[in-house]
Each structure stands twice: as C-alpha cells, then as structure tokens.
TORTOR-656428 format. One line per 8 residues: for each residue z, y, x of N, C-alpha, C. Coordinates in pm, 1 decimal. Atoms other than C-alpha are relative to their C-alpha. Example, Ala and Ser with C-alpha at 12.3 -4.5 7.8 and 13.67 -1.06 7.14 Angstrom:
<sites>
0.0 -119.0 89.0 780.0 -450.0 1230.0 0.0 120.0 90.0 | -6.0 -119.0 -82.0 714.0 -106.0 1367.0 73.0 109.0 -77.0
</sites>
This chain:
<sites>
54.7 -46.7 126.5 905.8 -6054.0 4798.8 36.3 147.1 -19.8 | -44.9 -112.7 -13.0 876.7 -5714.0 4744.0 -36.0 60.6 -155.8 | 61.3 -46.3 194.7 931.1 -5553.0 4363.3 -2.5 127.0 21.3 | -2.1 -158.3 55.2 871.4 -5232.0 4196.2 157.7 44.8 43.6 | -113.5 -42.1 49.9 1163.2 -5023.3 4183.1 -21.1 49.7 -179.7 | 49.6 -30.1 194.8 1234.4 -4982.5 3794.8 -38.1 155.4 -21.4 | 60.7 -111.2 93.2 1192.1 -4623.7 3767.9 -151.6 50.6 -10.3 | 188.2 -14.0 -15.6 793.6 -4693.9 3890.5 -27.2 -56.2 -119.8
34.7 73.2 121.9 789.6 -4953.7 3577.6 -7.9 45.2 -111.7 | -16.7 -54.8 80.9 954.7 -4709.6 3387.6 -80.2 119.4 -56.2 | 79.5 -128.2 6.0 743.5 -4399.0 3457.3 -149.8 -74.9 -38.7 | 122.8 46.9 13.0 403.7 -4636.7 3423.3 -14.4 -54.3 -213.6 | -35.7 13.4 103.5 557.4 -4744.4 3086.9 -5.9 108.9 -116.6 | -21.7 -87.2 49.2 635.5 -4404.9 2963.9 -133.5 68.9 -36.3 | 188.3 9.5 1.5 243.3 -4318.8 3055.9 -90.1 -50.2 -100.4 | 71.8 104.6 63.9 145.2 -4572.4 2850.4 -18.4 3.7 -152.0
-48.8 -7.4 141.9 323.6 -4511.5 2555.0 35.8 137.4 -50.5 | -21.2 -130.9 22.1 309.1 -4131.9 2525.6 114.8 96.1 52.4 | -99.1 -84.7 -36.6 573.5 -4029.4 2688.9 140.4 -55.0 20.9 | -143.3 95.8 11.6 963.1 -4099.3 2767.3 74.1 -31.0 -172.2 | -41.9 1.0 148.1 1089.3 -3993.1 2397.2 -56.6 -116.1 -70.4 | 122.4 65.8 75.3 755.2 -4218.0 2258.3 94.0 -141.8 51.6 | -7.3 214.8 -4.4 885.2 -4525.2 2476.0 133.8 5.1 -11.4 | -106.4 31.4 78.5 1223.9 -4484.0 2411.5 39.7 -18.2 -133.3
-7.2 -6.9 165.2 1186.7 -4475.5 2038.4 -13.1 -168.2 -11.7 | 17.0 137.6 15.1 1079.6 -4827.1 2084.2 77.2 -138.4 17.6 | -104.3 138.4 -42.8 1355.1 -5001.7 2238.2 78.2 -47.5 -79.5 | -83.1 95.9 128.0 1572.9 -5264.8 2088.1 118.1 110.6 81.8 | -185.6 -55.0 -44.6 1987.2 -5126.8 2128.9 69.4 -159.6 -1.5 | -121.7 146.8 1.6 2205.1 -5484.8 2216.1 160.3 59.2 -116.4 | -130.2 -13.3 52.2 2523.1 -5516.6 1989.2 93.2 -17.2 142.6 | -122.2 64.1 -76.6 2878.6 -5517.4 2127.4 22.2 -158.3 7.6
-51.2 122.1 49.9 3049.7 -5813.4 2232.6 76.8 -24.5 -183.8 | -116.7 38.1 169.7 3313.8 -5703.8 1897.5 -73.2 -5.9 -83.5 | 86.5 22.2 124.0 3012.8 -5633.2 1674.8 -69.6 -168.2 29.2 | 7.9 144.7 -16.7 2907.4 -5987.5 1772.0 38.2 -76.9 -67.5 | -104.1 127.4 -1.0 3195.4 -6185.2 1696.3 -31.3 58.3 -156.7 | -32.3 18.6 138.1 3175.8 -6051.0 1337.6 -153.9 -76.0 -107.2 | 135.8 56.5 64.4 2839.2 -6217.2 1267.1 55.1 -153.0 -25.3 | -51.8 186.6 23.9 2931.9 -6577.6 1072.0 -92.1 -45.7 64.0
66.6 126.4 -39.5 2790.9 -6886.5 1166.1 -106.8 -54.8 -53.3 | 57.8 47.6 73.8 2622.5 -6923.4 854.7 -154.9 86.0 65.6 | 90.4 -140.7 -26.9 2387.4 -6579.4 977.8 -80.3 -72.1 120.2 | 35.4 42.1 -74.7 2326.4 -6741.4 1301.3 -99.0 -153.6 -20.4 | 77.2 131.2 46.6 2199.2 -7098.7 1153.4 -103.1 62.5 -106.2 | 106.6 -67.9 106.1 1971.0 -6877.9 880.2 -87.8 6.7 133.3 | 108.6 -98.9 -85.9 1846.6 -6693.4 1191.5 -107.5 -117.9 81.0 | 48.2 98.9 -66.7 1768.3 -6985.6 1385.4 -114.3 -91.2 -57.1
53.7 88.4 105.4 1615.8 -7172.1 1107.4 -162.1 71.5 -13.7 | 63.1 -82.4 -2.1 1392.9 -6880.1 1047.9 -101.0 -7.0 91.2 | 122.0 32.9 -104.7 1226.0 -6886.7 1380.7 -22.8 -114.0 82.8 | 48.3 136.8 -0.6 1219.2 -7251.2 1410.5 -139.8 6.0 -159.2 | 135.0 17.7 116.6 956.0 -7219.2 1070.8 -93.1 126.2 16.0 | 151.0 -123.2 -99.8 760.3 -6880.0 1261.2 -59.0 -85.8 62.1 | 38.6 80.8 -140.9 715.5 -7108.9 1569.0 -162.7 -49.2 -81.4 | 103.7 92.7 55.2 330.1 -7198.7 1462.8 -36.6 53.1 -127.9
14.1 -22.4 125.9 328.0 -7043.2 1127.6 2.2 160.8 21.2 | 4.0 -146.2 -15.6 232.0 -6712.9 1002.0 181.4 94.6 -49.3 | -92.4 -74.1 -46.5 569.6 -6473.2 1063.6 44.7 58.5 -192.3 | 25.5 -59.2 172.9 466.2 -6274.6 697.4 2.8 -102.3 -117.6 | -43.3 97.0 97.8 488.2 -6577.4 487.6 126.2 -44.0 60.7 | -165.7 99.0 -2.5 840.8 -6771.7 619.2 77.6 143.8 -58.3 | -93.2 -37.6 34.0 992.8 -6407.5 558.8 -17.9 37.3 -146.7 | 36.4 -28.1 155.4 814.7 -6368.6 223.7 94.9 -133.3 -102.6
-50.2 99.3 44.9 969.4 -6736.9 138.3 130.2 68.3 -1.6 | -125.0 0.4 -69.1 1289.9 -6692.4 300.5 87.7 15.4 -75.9 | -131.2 11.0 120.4 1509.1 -6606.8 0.2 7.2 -133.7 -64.1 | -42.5 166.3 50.8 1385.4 -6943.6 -131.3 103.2 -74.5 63.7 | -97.3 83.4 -82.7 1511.2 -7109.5 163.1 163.4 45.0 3.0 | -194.9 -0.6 -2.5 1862.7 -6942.3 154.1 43.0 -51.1 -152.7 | -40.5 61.9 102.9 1885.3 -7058.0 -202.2 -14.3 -143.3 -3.7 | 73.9 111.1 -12.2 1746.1 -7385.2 -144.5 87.4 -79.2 97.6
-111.8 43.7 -81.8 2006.6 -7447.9 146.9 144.2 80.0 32.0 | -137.5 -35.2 74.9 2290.3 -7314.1 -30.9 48.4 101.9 129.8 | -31.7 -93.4 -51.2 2304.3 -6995.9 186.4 -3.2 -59.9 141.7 | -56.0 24.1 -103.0 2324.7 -7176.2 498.9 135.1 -38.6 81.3 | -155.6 102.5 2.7 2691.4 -7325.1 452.5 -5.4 -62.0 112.3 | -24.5 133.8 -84.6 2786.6 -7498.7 756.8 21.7 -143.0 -21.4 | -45.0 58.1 64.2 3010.3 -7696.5 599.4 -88.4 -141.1 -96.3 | 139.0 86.5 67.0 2739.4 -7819.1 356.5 -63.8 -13.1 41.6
143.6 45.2 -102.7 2451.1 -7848.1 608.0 70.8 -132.5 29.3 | -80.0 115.8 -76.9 2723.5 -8109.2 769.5 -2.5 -126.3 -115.8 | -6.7 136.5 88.2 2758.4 -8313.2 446.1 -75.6 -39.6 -75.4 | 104.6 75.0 57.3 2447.4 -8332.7 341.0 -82.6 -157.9 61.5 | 33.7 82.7 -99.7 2291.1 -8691.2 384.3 -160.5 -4.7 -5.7 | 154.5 -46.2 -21.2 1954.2 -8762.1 510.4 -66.2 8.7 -133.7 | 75.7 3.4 87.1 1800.2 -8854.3 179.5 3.6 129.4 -73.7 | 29.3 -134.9 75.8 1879.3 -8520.9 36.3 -56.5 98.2 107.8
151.1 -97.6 -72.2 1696.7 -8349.9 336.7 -98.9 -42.9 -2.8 | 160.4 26.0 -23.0 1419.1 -8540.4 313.2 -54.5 10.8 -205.1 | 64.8 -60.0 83.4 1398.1 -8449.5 -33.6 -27.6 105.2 -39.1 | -37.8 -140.6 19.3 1499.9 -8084.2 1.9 -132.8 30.5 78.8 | 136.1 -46.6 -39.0 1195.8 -8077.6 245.1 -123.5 6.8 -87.7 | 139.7 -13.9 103.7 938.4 -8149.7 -88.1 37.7 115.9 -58.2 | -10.7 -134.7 85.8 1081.7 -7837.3 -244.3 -115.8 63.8 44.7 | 96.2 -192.6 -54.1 769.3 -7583.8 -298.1 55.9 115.6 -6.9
-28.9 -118.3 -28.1 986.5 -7319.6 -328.1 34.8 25.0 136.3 | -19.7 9.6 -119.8 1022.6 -7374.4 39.3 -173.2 1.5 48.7 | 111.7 63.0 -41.1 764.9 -7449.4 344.5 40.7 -116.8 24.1 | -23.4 134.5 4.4 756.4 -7801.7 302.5 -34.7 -26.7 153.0 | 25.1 46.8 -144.5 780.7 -7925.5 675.4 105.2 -109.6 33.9 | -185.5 78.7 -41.0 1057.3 -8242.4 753.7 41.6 40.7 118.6 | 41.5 -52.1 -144.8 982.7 -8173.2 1107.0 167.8 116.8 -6.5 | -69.8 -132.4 -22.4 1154.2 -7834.4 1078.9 122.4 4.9 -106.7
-158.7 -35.4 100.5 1421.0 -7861.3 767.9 75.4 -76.1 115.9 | -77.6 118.6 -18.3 1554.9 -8175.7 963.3 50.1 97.8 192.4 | -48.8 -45.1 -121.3 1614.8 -7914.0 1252.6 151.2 85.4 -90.1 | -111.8 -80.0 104.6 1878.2 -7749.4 979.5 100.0 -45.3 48.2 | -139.1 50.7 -32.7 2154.6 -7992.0 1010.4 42.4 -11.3 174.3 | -33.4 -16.6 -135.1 2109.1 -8036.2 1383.6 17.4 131.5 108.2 | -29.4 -78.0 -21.8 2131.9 -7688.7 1471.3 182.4 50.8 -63.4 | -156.3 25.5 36.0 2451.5 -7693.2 1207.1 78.7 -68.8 47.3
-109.9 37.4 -89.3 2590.3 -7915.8 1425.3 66.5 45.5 121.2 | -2.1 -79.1 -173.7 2544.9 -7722.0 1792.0 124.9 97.7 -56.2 | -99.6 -122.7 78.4 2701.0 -7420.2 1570.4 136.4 -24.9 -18.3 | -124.1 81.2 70.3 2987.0 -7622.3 1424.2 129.4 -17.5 148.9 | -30.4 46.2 -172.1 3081.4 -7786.3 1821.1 38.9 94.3 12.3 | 0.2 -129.2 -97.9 3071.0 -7430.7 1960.5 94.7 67.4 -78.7 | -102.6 -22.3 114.5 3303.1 -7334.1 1651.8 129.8 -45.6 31.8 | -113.2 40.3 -75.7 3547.2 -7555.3 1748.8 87.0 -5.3 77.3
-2.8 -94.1 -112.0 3530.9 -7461.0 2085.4 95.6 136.9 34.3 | 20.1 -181.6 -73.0 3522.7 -7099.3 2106.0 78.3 74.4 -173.9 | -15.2 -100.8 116.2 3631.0 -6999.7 1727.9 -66.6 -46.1 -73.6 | 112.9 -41.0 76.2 3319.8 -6933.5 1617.1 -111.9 -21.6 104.5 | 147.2 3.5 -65.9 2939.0 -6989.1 1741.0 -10.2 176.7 54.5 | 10.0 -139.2 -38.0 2949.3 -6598.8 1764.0 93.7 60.8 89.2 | -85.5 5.1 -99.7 3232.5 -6594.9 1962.2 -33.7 -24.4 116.7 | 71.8 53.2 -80.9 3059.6 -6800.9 2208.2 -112.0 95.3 76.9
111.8 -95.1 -69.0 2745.7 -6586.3 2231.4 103.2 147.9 33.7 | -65.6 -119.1 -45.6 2982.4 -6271.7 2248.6 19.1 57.2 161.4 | -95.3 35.5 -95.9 3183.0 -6419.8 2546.9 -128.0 -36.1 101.2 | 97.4 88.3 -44.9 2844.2 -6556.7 2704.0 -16.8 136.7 107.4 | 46.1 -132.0 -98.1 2776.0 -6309.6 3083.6 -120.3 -2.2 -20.4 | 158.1 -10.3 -4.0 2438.9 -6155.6 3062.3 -36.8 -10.8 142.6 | 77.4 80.9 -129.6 2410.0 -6248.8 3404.7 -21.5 -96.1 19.8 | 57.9 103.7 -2.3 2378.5 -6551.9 3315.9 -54.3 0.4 -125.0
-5.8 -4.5 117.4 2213.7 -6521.6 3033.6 -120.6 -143.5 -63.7 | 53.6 157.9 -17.8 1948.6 -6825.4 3088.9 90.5 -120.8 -3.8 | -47.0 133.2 -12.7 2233.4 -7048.7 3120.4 36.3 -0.8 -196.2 | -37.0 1.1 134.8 2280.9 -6956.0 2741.2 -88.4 -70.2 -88.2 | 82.6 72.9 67.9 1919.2 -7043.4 2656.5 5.4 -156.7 49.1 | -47.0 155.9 -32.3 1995.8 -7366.5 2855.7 51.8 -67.8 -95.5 | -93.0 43.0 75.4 2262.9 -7405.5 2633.0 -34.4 -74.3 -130.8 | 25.1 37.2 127.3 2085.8 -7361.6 2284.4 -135.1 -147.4 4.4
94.1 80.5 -45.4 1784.7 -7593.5 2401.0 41.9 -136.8 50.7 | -91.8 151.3 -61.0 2037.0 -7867.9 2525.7 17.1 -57.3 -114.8 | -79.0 14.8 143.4 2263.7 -7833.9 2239.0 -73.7 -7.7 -134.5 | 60.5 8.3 131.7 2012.1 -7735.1 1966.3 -120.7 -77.4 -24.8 | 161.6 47.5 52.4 1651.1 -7845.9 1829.7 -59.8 115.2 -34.2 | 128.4 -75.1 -10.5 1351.6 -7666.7 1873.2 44.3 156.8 33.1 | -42.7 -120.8 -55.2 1533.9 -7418.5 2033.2 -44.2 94.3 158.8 | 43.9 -52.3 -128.0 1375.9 -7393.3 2384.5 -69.3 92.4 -15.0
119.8 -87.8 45.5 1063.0 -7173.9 2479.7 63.3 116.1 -2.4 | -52.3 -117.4 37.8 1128.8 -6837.4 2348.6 51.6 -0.5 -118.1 | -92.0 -21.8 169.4 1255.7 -6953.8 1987.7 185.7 51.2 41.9 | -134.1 31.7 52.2 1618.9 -6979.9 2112.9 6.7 171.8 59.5 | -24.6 -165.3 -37.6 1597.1 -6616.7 2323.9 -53.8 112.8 -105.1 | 27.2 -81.8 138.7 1431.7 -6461.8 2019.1 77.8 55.5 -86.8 | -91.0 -11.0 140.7 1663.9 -6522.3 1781.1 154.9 59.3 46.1 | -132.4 -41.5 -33.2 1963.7 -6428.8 2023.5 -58.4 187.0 -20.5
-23.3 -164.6 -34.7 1783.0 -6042.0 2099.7 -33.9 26.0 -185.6 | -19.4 -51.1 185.8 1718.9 -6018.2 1678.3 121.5 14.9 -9.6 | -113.0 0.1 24.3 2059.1 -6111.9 1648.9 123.5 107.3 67.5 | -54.3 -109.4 -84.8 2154.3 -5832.3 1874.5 67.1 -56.9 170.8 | -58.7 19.3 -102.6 2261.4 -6049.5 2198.3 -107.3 84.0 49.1 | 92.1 -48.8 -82.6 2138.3 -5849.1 2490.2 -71.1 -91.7 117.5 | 41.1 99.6 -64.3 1893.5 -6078.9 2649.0 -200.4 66.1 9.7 | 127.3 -36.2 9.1 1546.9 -6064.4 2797.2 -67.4 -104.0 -62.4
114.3 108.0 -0.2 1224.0 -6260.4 2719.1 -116.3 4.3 54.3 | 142.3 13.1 -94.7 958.6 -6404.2 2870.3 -130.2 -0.7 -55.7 | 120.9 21.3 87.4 670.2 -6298.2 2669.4 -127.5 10.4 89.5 | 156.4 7.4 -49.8 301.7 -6335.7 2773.4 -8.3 121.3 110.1 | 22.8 -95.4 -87.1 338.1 -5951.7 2909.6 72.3 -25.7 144.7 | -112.1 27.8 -124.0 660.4 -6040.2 3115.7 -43.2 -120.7 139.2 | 16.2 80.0 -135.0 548.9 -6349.2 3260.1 -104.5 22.8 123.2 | 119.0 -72.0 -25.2 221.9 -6203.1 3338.8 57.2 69.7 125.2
-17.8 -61.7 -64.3 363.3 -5969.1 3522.1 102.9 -35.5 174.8 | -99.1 111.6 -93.3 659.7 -6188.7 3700.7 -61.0 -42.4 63.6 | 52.9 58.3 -60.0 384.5 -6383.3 3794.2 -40.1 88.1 149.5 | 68.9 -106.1 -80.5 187.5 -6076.4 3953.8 75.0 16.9 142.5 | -130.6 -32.1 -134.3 513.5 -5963.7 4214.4 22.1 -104.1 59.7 | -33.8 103.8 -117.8 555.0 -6322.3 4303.7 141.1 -80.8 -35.3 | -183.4 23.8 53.3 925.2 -6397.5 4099.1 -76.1 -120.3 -47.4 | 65.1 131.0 66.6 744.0 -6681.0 3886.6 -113.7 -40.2 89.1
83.4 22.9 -65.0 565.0 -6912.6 4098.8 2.5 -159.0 3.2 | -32.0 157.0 104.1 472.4 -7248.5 3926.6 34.7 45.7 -127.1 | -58.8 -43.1 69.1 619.3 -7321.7 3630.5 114.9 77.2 -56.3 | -82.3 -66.3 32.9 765.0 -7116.2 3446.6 132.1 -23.0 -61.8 | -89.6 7.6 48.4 1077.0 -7303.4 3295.2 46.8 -80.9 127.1 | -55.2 77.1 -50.8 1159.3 -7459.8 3633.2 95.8 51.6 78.1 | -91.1 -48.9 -63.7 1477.8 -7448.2 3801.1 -14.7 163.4 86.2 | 76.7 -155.6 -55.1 1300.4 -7200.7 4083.2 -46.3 128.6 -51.0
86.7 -97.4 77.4 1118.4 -6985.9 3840.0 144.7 94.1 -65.8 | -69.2 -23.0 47.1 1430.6 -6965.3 3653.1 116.4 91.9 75.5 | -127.4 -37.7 -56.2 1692.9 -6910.8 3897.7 -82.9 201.6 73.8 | 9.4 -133.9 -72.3 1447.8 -6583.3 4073.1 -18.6 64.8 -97.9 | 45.8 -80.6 118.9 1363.4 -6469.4 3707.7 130.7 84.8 -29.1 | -124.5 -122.3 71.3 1739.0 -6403.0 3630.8 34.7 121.5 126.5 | -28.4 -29.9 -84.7 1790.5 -6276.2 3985.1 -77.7 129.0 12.5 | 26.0 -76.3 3.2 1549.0 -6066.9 3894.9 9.2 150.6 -63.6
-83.6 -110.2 118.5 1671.0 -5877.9 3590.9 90.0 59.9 42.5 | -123.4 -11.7 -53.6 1960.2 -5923.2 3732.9 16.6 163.2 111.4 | 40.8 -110.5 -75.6 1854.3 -5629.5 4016.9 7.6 117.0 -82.7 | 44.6 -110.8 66.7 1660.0 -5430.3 3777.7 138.1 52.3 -62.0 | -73.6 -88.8 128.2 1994.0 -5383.1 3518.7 104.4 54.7 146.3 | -89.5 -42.0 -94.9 2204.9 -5324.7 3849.0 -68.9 172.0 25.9 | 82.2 -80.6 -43.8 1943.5 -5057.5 3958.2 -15.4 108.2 -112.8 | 64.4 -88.8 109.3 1867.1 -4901.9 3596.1 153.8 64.3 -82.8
-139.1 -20.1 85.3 2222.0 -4964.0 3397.4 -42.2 -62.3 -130.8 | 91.1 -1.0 133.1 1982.1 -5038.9 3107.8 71.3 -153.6 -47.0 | -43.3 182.7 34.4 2073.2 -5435.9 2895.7 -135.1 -38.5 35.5 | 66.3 83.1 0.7 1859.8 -5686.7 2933.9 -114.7 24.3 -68.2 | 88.0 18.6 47.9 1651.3 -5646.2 2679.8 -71.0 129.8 7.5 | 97.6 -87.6 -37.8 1535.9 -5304.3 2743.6 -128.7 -25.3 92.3 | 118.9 56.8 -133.1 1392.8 -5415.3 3063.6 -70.5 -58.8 -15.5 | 160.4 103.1 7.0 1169.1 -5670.1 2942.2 -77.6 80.8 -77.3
75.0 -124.4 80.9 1057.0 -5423.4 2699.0 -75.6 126.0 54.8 | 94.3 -165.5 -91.1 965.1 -5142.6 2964.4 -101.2 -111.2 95.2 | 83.6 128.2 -93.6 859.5 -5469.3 3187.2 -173.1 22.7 -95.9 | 141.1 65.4 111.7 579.8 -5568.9 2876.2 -89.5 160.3 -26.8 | 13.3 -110.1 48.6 539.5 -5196.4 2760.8 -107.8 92.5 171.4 | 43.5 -62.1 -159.7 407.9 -5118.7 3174.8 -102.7 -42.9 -1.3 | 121.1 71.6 -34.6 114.4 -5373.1 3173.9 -78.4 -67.3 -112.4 | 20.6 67.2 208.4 -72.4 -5600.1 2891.9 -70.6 92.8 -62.7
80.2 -38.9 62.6 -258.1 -5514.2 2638.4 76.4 63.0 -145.8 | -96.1 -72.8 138.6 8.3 -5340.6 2446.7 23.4 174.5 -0.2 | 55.1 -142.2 -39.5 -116.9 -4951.7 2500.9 42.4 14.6 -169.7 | 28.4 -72.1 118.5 -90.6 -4699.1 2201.9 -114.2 -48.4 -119.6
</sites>
C-alpha cells in the first residue's frame, strides 16, 4: 500500500482552502492531558447526552433546548442520574421542555454509569480519557461503545474531539478517502479496517508532529465536497 506523504495532503488542502494561514485558521487545538483532568464528570455526561439527541435530529434545535435539559436533569449530577428510578425517567422523558425521546433520555443513566465505573477506577472519567495513548486512540472508542450506549459510530469520537481529547474521525470525507489509498477495505468498523486506520494516523502524526485531530481535518479539508 502506498500513501501520500502528509505534506502532499497538506499542500492539496491548503489549495483548497485559500491558503496555509486560511487552512490553519480552521483547525481544532487538542487540550492537555492536565487541562483534561479538570473537566468533571458531570461536563462529560452533558456532552455525551448532547450528541446522543444530534444523532438523527436537527443539531440547531437539541442546542437551542439544551438549557432545558440541564435543568430538567438536575445539571447532569452523577450522583443523581444513579438514583434516579426508572419511573422517574420514563416520566422525565414526557417533559416538553425537553426532546421527548425514552430511547435517548434512558441512554442518561447508562452512560452515568460507564462514567461513574471509570470514576472509581481512574479518579475521575476525565482522568481516564487524559491517561488514554492517542495511539491507541480507537481502543478508547472501543471502550465508550462497550461501556456506554449509543456511543459507537462517530457519536462517542465526536464528543471526545469537542471535549478537547485529541482524536481523529471518520467522517464521510476521511473514509472516502481511506477508502481511495486502500487503508479501509470492507467494512469500515472491522477489526482490519480498524487496526490499518490507526496504523495509519499513526504514520501521518509520526511524519507531521501534528494531534490526531488535525490530520483528519487536513485529511477531509484535501478531498470532498468541502471547498471554500
């Protein structure tokens, strides 16, 4: 298999998007591990929650709600997610000051639990992701997708590069492109796909210095229908 070298991806990227200044203006920045660890638990179960009710839904309404919902589930309390019992989520799901979905509240407490575990664990859930190698950084989405609900896909890597972990994703441009070179071949969440996908990043950040998530960003920003 033979790839680009990144600074061809980078220079086709830069092209694309007016220039180096133009496509650097665009990139995400990863937090530290220390700025990490100071993100609660509660922040992380909001976040999660959040793009478990995007997934399918328009993006501009859940964040137009979204103050409901932190009032509505008492800020996202661990603590209280844990001792609530079902009958008060399945009535907290008729709230209209919410999006009424059971489906998706009833992912609340079971994500408060993954969080909670990993708390135990490690400290803190943020601790965890801190401490987590970005060379492996798939074994992390493994993790939340094991451990959590409705976390696979790209919800659970989403919500880590918002949250500032440095992580790539596999969006429509990326895979697209993965596909193209020959790294993804089959599906795309299978062992194989998986293991040459990180192997692949893995190169590029050796090669560039850049995090994770830049690279998928100059990756998507190179090809696709995401021009000026």
């Amino acid at each position: 298999m033979v790839r680009e070298k990144f600074d061809q991806i980078y220079a086709r990227a830069a092209e694309r998007k007016g220039g180096d200044a133009a496509l650097e203006s665009l990139l995400s920045v990863a937090l530290s591990p220390e700025q990490l660890q100071q993100i609660p638990d509660d922040r992380w179960l909001a976040a999660f929650s959040q793009k478990v009710f995007q997934s399918g839904m328009s993006w501009k309404v859940v964040r137009a709600k979204w103050p409901n919902f932190e009032e509505v589930f008492f800020g996202f309390d661990i603590e209280k997610m844990l001792l609530m019992p079902t009958e008060m989520w399945e009535r907290k799901a008729t709230d209209p000051a919410i999006i009424r979905h059971l489906g998706k509240v009833m992912t609340i407490p079971e994500n408060a639990r993954m969080i909670h575990q990993a708390a135990c664990e490690y400290g803190s859930f943020a601790n965890m992701v801190a401490q987590w190698p970005s060379e492996d950084i798939i074994g992390l989405w493994q993790y939340l997708k094991k451990n959590g609900k409705r976390l696979g896909g790209n919800t659970g890597p989403y919500t880590l590069r918002i949250m500032g972990k440095d992580t790539f994703i596999l969006s429509g441009d990326v895979e697209a492109y993965l596909r193209n070179i020959g790294v993804i071949d089959g599906g795309r969440d299978t062992k194989k796909s998986q293991q040459a996908t990180l192997a692949a990043f893995n190169d590029w950040q050796q090669e560039s210095g850049r995090p994770l998530c830049q690279i998928s960003q100059i990756i998507a920003f190179s090809c696709g229908d995401n021009r000026i």
